[in-house]
N, C-alpha and C positions, 0 to 999 in steps of 0.2 A: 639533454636538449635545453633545459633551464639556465643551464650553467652558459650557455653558448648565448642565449638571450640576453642572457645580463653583461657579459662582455660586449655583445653587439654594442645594446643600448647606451652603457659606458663609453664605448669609444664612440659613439658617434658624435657628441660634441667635437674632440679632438681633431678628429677626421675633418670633421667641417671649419673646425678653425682654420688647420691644416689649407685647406681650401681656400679658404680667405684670403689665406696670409699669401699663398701664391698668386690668386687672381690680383691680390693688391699690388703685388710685385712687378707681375709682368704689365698690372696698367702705368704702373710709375714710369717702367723701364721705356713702354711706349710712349709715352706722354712726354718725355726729357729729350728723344730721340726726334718727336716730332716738331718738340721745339727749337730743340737745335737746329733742324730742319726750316723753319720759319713757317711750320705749320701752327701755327698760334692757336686756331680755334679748334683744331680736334686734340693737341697738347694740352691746352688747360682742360677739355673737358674729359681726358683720359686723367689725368692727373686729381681730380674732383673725383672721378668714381674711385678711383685707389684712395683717397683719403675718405671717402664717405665708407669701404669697404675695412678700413683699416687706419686709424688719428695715429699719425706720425706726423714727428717734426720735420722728418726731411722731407715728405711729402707738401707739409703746410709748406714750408720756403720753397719747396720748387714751384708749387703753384702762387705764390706769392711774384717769384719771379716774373711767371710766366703773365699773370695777369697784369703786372706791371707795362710788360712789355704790349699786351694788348691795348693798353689806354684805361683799364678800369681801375681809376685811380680808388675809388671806395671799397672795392673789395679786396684791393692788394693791400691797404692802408689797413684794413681788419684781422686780415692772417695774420700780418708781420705785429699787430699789436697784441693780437695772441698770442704770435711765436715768443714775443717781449716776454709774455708771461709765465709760459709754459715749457720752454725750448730745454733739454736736458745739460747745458753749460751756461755759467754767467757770461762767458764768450760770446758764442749765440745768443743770450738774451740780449746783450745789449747791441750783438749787430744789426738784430733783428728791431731795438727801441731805435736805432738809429737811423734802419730804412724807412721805418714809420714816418719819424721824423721829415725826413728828408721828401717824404709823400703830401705831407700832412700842409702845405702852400698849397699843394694843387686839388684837394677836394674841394667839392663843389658847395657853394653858401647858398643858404636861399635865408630872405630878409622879410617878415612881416610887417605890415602898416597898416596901419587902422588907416579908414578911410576917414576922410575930411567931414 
């Protein structure tokens, strides 16, 4: 019976990662489906749960896409300068420095003044 407990307790990380790695999947697989769909706002935020469920680059670029497409220029401009960083090829690193780029006219400036 001991013996049976400690393999439980053992596999149960695995199991759950196991877990993970599947709920991440099928939210990705939703979330590209719904975008390609022109379901914009349930797509990025399926796509968010899969990457908060599991940090993947393919998931950062999809929701990078995805946000782009929605208009939020700030937060697609931050994944893709992440992906710059992080992304597993100098390829994708640098498409991803280049979508940044390419973002980075349209964030939003705010300008302080001292008053008179």
């Amino acid at each position: 019976m001991k013996t049976w407990l400690v393999v439980a307790l053992a596999c149960a990380p695995v199991i759950s990662h196991a877990d993970e790695k599947s709920d991440a999947q099928a939210l990705f697989d939703l979330g590209v489906r719904e975008m390609k769909d022109g379901k914009l706002d349930e797509g990025c935020k399926h796509l968010a749960l899969s990457l908060a469920k599991l940090p993947d680059s393919g998931t950062r670029g999809a929701l990078a896409v995805c946000t782009t497409k929605q208009g939020r220029v700030a937060t697609a401009w931050t994944l893709w300068k992440e992906l710059a960083v992080t992304a597993p090829t100098e390829a994708m690193r640098s498409s991803a420095a280049q979508a940044a780029s390419e973002l980075e006219p349209r964030l939003p400036r705010y300008q302080l003044k001292d008053k008179p």
